[in-house]
N, CA, C and O atoms as CSV, one atom per row, in Angstrom:
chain,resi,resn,atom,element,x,y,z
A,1,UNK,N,N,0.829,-1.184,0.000
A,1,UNK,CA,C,0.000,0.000,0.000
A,1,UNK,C,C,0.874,1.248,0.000
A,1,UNK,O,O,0.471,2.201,-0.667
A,2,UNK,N,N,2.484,1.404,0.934
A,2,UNK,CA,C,3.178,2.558,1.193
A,2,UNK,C,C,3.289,3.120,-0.425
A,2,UNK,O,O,2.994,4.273,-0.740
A,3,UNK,N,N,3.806,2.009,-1.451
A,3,UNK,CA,C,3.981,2.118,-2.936
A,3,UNK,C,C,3.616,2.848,-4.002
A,3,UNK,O,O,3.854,3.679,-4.879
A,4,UNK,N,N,2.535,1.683,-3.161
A,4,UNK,CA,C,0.842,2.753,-4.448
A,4,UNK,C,C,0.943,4.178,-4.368
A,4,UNK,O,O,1.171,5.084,-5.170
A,5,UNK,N,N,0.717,4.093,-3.219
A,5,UNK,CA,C,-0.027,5.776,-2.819
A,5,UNK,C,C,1.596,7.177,-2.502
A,5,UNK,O,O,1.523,8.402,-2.401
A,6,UNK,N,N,3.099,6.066,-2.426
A,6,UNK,CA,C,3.671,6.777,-2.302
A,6,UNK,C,C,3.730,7.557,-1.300
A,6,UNK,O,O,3.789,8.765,-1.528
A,7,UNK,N,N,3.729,7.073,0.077
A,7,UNK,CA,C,4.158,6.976,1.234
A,7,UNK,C,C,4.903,6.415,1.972
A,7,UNK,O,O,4.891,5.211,1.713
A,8,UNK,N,N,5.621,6.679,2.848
A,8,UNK,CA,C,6.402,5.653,3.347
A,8,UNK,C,C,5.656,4.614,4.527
A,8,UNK,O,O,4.509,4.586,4.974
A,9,UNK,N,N,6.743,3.877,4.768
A,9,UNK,CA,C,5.686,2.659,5.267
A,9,UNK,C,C,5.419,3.103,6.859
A,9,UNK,O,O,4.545,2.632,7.586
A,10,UNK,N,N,6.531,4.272,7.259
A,10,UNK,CA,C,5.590,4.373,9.003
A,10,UNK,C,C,4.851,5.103,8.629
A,10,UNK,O,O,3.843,4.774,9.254
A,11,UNK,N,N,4.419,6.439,7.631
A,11,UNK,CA,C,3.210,6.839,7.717
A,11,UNK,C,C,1.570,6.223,7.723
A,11,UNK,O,O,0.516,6.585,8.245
A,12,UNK,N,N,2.053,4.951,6.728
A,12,UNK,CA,C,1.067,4.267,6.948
A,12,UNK,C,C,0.825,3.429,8.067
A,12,UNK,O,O,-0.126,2.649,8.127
A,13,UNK,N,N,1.676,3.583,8.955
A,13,UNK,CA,C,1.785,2.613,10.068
A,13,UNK,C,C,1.346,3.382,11.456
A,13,UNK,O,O,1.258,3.008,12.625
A,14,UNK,N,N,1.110,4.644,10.775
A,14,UNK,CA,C,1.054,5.261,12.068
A,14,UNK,C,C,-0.543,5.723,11.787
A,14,UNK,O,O,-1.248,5.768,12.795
A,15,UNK,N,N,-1.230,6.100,10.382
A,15,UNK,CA,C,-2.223,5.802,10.187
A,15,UNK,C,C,-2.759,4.970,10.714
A,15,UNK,O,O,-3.399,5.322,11.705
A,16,UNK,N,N,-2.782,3.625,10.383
A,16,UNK,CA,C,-3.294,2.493,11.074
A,16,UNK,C,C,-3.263,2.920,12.877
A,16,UNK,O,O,-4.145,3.299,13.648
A,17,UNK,N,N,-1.733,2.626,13.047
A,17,UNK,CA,C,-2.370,3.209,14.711
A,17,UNK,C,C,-3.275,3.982,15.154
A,17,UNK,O,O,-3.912,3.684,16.164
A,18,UNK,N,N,-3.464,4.997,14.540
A,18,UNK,CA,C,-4.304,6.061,14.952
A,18,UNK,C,C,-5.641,5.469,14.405
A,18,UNK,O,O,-6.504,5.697,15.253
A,19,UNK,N,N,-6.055,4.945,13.565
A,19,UNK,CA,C,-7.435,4.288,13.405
A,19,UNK,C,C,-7.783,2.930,14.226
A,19,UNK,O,O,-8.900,2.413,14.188
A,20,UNK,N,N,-6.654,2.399,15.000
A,20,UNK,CA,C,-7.043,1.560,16.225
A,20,UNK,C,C,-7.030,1.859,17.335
A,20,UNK,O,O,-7.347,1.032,18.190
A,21,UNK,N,N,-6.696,3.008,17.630
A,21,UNK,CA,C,-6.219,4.135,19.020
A,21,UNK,C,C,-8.070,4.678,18.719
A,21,UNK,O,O,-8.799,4.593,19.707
A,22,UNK,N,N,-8.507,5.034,17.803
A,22,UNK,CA,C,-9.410,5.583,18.067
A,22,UNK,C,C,-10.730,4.545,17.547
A,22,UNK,O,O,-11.837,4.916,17.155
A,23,UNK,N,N,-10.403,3.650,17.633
A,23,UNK,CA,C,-11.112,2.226,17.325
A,23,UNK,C,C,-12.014,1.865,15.797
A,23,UNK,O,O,-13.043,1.269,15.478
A,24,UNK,N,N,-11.477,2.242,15.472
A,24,UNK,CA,C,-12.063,2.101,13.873
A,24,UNK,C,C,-11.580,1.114,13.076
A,24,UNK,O,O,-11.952,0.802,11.944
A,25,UNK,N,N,-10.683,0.624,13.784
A,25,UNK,CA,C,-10.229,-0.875,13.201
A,25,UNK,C,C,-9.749,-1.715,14.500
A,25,UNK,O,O,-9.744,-1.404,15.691
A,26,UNK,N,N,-9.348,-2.888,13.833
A,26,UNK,CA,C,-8.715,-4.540,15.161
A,26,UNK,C,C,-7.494,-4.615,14.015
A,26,UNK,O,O,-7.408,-4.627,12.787
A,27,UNK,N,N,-6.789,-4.648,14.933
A,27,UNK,CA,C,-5.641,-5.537,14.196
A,27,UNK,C,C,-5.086,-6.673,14.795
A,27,UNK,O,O,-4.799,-6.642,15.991
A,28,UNK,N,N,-4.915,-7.580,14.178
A,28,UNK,CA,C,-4.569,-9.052,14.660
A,28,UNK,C,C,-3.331,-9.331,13.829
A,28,UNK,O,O,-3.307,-9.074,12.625
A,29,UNK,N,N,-2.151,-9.938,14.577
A,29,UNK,CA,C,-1.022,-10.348,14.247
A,29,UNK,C,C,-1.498,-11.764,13.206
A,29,UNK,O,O,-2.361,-12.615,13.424
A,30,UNK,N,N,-0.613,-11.617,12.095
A,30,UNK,CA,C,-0.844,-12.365,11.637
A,30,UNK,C,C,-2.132,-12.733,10.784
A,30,UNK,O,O,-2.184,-13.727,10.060
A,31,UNK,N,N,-3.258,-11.738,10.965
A,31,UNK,CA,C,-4.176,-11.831,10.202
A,31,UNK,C,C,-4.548,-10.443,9.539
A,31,UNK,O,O,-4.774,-10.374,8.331
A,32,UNK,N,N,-4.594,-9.514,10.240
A,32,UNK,CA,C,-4.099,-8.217,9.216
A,32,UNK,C,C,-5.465,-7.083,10.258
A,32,UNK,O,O,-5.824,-7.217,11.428
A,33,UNK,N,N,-5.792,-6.313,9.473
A,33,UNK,CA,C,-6.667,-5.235,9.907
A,33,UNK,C,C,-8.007,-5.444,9.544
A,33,UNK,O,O,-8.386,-6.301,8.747
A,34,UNK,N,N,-8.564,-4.814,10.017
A,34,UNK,CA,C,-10.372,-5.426,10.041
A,34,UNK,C,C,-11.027,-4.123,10.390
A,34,UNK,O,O,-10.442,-3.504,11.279
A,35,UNK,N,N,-12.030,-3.600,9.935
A,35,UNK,CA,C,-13.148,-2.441,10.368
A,35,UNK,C,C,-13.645,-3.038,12.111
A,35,UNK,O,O,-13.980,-4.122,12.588
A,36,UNK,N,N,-13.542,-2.290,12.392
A,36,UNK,CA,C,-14.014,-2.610,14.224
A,36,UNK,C,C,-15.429,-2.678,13.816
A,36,UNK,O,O,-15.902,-2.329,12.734
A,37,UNK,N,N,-16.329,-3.415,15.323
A,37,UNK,CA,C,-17.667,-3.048,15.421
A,37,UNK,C,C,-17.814,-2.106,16.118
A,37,UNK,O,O,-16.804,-1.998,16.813
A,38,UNK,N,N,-18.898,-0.933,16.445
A,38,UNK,CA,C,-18.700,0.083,17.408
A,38,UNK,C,C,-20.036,-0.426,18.220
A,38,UNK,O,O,-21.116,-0.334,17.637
A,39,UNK,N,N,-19.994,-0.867,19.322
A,39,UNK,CA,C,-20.765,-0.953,20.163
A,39,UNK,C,C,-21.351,0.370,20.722
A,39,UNK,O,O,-22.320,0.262,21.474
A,40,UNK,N,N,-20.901,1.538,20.455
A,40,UNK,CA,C,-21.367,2.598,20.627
A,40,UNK,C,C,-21.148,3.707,20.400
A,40,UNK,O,O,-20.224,4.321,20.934
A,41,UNK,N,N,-22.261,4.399,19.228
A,41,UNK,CA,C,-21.916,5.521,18.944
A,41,UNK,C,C,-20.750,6.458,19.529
A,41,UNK,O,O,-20.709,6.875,20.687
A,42,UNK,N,N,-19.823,6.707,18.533
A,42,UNK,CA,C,-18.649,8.520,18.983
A,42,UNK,C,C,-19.290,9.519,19.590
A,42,UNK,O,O,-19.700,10.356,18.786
A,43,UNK,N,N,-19.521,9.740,20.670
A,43,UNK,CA,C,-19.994,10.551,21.209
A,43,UNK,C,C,-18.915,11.491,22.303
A,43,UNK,O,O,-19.413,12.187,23.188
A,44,UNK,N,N,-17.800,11.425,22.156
A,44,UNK,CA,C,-16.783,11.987,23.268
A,44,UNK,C,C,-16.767,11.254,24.015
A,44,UNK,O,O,-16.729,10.067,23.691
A,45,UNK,N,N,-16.789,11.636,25.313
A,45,UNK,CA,C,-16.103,11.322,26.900
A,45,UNK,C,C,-17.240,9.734,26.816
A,45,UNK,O,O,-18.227,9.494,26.122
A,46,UNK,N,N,-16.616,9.034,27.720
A,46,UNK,CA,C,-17.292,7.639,27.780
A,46,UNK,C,C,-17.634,7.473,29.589
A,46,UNK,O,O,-17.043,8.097,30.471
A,47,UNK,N,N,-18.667,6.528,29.776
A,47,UNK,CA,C,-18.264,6.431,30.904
A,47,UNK,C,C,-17.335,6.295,32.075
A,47,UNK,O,O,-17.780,6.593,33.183
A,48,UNK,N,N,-16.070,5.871,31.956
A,48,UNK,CA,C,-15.224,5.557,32.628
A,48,UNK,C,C,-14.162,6.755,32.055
A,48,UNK,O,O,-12.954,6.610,31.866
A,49,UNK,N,N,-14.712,7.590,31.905
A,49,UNK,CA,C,-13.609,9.254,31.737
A,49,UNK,C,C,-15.090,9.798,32.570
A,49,UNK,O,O,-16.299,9.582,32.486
A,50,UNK,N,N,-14.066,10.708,33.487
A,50,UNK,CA,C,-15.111,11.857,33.901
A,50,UNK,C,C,-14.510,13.497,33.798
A,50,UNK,O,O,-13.295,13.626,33.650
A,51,UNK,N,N,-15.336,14.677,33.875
A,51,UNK,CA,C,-15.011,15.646,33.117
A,51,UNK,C,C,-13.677,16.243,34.286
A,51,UNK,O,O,-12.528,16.495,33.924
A,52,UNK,N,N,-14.022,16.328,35.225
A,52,UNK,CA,C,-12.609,16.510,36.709
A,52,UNK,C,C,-12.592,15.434,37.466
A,52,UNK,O,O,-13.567,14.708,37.661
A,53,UNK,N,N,-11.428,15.275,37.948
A,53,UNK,CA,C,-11.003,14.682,39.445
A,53,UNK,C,C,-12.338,14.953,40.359
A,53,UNK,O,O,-13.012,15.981,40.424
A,54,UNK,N,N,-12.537,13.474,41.171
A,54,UNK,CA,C,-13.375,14.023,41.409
A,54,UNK,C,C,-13.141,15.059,42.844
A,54,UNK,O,O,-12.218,14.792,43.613
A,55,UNK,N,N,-13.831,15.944,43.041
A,55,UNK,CA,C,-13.789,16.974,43.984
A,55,UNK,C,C,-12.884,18.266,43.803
A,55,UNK,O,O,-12.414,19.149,44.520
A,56,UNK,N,N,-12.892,17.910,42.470
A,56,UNK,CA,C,-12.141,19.398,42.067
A,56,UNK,C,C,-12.148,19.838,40.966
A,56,UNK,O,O,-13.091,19.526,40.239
A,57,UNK,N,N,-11.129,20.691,40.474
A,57,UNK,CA,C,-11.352,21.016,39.102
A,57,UNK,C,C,-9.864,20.807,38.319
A,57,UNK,O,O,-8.860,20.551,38.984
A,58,UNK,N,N,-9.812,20.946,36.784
A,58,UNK,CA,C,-8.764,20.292,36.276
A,58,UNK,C,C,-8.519,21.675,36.067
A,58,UNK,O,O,-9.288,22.621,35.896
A,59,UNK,N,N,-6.914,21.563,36.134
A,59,UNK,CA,C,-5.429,22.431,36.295
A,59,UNK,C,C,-4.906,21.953,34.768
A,59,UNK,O,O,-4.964,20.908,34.121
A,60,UNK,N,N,-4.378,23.270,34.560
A,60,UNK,CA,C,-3.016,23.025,33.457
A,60,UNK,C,C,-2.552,23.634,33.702
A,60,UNK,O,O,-2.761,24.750,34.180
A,61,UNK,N,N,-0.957,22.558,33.203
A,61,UNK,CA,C,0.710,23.766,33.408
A,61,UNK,C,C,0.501,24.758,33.240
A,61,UNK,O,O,-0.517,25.377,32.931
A,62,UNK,N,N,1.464,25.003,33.433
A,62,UNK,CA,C,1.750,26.392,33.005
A,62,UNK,C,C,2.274,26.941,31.474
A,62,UNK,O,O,2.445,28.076,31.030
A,63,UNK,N,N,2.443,25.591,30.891
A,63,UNK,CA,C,2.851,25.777,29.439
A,63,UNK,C,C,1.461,25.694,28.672
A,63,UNK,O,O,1.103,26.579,27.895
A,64,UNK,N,N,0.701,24.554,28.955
A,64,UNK,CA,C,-0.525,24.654,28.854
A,64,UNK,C,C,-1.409,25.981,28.901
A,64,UNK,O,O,-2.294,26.410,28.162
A,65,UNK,N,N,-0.934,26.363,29.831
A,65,UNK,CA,C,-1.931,27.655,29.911
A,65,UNK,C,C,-1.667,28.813,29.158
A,65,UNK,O,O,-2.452,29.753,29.039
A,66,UNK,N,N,-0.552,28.733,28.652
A,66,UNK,CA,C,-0.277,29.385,27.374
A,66,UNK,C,C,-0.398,29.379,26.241
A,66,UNK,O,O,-0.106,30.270,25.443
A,67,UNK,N,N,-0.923,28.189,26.021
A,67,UNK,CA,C,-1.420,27.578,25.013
A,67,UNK,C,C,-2.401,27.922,25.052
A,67,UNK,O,O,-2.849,28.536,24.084
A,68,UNK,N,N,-3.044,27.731,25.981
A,68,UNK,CA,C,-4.992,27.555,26.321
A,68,UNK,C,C,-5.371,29.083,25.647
A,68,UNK,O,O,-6.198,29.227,24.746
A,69,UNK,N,N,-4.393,30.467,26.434
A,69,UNK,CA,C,-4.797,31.340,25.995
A,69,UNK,C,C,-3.856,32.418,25.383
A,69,UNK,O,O,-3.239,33.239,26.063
A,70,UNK,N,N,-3.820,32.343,24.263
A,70,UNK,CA,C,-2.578,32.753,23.470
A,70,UNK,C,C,-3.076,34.649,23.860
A,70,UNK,O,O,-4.208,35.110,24.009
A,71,UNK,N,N,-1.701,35.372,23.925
A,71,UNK,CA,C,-1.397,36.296,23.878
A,71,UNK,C,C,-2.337,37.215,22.860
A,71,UNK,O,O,-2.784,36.414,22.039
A,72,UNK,N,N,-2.837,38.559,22.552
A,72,UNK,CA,C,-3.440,39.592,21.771
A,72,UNK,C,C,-2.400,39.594,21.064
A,72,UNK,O,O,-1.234,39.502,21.447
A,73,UNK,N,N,-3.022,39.756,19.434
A,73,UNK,CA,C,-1.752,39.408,18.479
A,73,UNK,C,C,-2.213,38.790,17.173
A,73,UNK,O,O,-3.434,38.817,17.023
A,74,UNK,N,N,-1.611,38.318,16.338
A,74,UNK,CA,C,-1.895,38.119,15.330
A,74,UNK,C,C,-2.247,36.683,15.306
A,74,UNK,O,O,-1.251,35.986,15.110
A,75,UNK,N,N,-3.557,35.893,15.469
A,75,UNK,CA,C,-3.733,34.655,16.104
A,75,UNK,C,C,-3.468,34.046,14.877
A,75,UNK,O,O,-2.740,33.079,15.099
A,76,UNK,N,N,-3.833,34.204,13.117
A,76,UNK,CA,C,-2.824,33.569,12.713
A,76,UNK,C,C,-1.080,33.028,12.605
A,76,UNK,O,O,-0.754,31.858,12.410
A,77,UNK,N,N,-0.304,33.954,12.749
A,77,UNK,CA,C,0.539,33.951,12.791
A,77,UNK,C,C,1.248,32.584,14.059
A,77,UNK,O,O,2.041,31.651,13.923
A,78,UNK,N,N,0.375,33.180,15.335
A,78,UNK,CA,C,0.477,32.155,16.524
A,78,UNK,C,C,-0.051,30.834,16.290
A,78,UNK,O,O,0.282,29.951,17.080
A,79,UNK,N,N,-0.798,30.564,15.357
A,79,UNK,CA,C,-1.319,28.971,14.841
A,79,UNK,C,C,-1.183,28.484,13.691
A,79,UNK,O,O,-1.936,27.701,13.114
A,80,UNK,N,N,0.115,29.096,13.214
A,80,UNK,CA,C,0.077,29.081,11.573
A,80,UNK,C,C,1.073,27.070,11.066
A,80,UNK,O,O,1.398,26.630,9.963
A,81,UNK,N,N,1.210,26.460,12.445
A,81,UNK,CA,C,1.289,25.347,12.735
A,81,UNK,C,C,0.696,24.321,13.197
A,81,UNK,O,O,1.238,23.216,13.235
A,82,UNK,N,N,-0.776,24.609,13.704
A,82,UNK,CA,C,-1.245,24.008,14.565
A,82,UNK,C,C,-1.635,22.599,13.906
A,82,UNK,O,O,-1.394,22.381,12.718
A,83,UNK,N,N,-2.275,21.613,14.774
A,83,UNK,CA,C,-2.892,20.511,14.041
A,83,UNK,C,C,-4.067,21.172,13.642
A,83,UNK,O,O,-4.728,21.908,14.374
A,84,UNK,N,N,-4.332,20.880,12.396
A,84,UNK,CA,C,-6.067,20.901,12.072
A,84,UNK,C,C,-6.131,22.407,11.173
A,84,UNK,O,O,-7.190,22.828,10.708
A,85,UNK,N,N,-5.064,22.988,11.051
A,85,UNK,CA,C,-5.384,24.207,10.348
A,85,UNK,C,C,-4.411,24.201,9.425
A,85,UNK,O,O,-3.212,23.996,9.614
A,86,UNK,N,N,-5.131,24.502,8.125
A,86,UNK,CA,C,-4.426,23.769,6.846
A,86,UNK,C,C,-3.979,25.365,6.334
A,86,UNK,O,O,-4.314,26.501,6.670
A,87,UNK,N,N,-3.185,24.870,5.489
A,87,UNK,CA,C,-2.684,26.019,4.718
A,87,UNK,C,C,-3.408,26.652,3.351
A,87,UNK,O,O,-3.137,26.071,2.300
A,88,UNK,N,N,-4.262,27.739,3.289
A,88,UNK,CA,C,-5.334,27.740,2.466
A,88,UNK,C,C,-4.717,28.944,1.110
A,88,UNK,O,O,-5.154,28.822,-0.034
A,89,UNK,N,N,-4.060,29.647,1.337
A,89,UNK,CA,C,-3.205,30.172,0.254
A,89,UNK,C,C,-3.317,29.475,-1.212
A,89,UNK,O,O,-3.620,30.053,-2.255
A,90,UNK,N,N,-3.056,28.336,-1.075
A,90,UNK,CA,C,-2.887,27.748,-2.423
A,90,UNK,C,C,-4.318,26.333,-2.452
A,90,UNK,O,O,-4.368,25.165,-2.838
A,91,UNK,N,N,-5.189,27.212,-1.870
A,91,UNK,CA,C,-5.812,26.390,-1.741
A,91,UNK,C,C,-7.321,26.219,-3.056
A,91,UNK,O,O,-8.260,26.821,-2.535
A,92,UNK,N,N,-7.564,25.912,-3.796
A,92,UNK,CA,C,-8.557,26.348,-5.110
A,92,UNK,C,C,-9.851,26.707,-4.519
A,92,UNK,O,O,-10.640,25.792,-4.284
A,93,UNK,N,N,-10.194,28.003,-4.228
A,93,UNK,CA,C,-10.983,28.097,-3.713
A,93,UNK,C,C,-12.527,27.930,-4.803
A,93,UNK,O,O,-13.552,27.326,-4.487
A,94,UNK,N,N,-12.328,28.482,-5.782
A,94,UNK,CA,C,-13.405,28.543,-6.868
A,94,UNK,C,C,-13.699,27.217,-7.494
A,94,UNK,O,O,-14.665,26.534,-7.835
A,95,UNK,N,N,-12.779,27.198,-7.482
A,95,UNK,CA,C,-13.383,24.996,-8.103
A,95,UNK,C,C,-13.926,24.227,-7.045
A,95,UNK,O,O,-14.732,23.324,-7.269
A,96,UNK,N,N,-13.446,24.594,-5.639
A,96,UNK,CA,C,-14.322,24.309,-4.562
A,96,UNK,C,C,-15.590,24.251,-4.428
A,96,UNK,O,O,-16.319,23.272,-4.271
A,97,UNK,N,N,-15.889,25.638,-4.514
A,97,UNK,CA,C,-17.174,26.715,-4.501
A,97,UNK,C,C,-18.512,25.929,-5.649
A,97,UNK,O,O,-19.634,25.495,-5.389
A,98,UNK,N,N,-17.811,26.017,-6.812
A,98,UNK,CA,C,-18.354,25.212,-8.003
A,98,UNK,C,C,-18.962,24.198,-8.218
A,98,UNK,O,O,-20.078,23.926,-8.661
A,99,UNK,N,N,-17.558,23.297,-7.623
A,99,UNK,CA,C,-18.178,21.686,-7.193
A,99,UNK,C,C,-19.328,21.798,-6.099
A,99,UNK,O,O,-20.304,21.098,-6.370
A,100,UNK,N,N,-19.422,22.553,-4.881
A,100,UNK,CA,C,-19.948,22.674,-4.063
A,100,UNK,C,C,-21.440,22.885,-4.168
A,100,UNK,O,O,-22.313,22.209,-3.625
A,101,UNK,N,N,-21.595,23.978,-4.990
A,101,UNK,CA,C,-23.115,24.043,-5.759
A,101,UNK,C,C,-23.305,23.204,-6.201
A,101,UNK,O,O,-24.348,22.719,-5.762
A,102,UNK,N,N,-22.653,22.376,-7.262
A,102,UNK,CA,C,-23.443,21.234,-8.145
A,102,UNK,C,C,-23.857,20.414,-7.188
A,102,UNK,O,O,-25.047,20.138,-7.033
A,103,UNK,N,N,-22.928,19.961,-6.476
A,103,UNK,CA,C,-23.461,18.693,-5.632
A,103,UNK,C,C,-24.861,19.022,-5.058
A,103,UNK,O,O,-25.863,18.430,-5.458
A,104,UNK,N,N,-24.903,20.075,-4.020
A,104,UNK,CA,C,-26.091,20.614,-3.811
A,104,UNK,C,C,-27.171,20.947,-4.386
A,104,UNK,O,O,-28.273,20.805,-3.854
A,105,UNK,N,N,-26.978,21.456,-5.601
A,105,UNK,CA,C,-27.993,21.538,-6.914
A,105,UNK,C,C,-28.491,20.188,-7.393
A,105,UNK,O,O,-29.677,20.080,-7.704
A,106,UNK,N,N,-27.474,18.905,-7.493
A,106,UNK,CA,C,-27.958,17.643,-7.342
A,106,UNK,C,C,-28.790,16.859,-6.494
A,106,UNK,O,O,-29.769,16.141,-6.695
A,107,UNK,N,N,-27.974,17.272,-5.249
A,107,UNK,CA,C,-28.269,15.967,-3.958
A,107,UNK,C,C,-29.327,16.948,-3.154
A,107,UNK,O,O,-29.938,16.386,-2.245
A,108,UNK,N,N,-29.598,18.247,-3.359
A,108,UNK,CA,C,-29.978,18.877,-2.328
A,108,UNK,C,C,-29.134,19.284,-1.014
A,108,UNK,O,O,-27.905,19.234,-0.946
A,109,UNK,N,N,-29.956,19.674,-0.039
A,109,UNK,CA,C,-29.071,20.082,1.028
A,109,UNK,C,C,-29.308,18.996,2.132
A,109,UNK,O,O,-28.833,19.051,3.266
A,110,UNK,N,N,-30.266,17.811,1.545
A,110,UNK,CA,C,-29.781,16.983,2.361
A,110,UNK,C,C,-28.415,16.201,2.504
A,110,UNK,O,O,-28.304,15.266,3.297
A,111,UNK,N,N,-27.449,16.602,1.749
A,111,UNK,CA,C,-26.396,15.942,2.346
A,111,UNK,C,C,-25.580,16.327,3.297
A,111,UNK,O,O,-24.488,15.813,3.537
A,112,UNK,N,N,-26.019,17.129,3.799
A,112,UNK,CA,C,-25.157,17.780,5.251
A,112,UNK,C,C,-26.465,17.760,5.985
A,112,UNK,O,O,-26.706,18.695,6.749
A,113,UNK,N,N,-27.406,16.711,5.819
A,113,UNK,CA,C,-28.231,16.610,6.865
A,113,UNK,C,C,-28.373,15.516,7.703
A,113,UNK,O,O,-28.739,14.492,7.127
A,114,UNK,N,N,-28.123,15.407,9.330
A,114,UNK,CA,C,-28.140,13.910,9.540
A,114,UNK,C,C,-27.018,13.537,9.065
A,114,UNK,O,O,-26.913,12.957,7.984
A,115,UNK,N,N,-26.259,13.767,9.660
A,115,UNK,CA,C,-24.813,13.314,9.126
A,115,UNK,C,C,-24.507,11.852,10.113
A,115,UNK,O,O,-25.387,11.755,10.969
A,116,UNK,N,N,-23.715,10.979,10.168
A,116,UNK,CA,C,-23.121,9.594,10.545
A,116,UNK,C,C,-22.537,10.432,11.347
A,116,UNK,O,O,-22.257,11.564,10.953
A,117,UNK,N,N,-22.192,9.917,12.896
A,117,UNK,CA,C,-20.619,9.930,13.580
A,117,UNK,C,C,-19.676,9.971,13.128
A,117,UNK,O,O,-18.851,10.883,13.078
A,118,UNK,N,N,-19.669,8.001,12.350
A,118,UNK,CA,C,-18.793,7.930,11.507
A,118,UNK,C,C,-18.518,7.952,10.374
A,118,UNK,O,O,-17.668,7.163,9.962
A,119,UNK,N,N,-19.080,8.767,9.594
A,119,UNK,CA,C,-18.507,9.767,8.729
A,119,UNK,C,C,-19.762,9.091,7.670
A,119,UNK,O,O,-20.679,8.311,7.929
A,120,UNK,N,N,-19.326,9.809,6.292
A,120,UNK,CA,C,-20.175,9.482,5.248
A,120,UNK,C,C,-20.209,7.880,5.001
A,120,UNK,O,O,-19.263,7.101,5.123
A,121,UNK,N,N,-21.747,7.546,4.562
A,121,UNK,CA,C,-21.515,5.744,4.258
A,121,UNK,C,C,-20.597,5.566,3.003
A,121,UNK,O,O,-19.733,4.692,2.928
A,122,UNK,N,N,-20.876,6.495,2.013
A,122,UNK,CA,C,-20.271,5.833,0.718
A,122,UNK,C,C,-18.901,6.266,0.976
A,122,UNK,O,O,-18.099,5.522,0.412
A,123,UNK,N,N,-18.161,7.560,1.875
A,123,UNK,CA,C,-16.745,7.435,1.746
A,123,UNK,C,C,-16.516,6.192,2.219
A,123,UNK,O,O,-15.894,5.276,1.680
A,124,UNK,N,N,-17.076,6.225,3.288
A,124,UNK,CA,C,-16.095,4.478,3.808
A,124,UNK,C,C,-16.474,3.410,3.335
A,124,UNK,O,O,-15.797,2.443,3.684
A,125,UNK,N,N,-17.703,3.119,2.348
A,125,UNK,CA,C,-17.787,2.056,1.278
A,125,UNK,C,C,-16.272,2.601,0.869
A,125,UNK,O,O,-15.267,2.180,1.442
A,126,UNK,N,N,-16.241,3.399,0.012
A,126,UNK,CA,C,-15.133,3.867,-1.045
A,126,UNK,C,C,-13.885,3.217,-0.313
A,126,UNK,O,O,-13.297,2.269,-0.834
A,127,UNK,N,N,-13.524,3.709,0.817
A,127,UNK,CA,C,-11.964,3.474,1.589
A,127,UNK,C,C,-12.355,2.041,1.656
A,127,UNK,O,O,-11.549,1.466,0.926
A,128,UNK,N,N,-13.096,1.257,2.107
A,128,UNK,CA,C,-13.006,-0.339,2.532
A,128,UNK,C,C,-12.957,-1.090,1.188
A,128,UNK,O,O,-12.367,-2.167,1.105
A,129,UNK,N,N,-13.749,-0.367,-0.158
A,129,UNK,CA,C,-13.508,-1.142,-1.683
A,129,UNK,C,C,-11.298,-0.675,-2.107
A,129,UNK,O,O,-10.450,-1.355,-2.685
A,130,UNK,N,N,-11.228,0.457,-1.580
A,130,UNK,CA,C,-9.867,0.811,-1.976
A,130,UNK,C,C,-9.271,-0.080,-1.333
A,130,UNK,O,O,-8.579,-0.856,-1.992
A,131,UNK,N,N,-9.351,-0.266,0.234
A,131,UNK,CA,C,-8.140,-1.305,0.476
A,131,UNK,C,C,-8.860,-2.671,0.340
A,131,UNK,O,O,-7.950,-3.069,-0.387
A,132,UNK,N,N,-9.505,-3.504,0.385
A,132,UNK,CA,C,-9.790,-4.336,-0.013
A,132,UNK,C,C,-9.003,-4.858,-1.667
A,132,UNK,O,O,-8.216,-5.804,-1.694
A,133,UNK,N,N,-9.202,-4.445,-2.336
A,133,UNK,CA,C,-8.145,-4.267,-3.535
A,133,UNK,C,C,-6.980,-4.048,-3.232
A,133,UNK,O,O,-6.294,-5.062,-3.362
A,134,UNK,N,N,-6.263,-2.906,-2.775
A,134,UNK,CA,C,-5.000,-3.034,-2.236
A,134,UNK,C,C,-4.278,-4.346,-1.809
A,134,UNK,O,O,-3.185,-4.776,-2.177
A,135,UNK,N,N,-5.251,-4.907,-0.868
A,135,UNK,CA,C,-4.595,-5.643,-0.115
A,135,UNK,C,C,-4.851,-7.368,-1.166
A,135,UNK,O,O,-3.955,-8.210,-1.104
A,136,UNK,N,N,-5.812,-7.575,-1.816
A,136,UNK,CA,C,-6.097,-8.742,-2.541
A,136,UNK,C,C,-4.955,-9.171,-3.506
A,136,UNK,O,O,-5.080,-10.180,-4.200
């Protein structure tokens, strides 16, 4: 799979971890990776996490807390690394926009309605027909 797609093999390895860290797959030695069952909806915190200690309240460092609340300032500039915030400069915004209507002009606006937890059905048809092939 690293091949195909032209990755190296811990990225894909660390992929995988992170889709069994957050349970979306089993992996078994020797028999390979498998779609998990979810016994229960993604919903955040689970029972056996609670939101504080109990009888108090949760603390962060002090590095943390600098984090938590960044300085007055140019808040791009201060997150222009962060996880989750992409670099949009070169990003196509108008072919976006474009595609974006049609689909909607097609599907309606029910497709951002009632959305899955876990995510769209046909992407992850799509990803489970991709590696399924991959791996055959």
């Amino acid at each position: 799979m690293a091949a195909s797609l032209q990755l190296s093999r811990g990225t894909i390895e660390n992929c995988y971890t992170a889709l069994e860290t957050e349970g979306y797959v089993c992996r078994e030695v020797g028999r390979g990776s498998f779609v998990a069952q979810r016994q229960q909806p993604l919903l955040g915190l689970t029972s056996e996490h609670s939101a504080a200690p109990s009888g108090g309240q949760l603390t962060l460092s002090r590095r943390s807390s600098q984090h938590a609340r960044p300085e007055p300032g140019n808040l791009l500039q201060q997150r222009a690394f962060s996880p989750g915030m992409p670099e949009t400069r070169n990003f196509p915004i108008h072919t976006w926009l474009r595609l974006y209507q049609q689909t909607v002009k097609e599907e309606g606006l029910s497709i951002s309605a009632g959305s899955n937890l876990q995510g769209n059905i046909h992407l992850r048809e799509a990803i489970c027909d991709f590696l399924l092939a991959e791996r055959a």
